[in-house]
Steps between C-alpha positions, in 0.01 A plus 500: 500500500398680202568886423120673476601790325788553228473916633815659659449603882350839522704819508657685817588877554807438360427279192235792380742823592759362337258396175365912543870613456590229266798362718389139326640354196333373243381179581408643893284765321356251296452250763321783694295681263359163383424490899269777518359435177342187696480644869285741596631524830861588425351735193310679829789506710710620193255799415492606882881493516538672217244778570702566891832474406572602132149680390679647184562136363155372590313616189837310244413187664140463526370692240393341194743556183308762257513148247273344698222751591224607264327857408157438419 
């Protein structure tokens, strides 16, 4: 049988509280940012986490870098 989708398996508690206190090498961090780029789901249950149990760190992770925005 054929694999449908080439996407990792969705994140757990521990896979996204350990990305939140970066506990993940590089290639885990990679592997999981690249995650929630795609998965709106664990991007959800990464924001909720986030905003419960470390609401100080919620705003490095989610906000957009200043690069990226625009003043008009």
């Amino acid at each position: 049988m054929k694999k449908i989708s080439n996407q990792p398996p969705c994140l757990n508690e521990q896979d996204i509280k350990q990305y939140l206190e970066e506990q993940l090498n590089d290639n885990a961090h990679y592997r999981t940012e690249s995650h929630l780029i795609d998965c709106s789901t664990c991007r959800e249950a990464t924001e909720a986490y986030a905003s419960t149990h470390q609401p100080d760190t919620i705003e490095i992770y989610l906000t957009p870098s200043p690069s990226k925005t625009s003043i008009i």
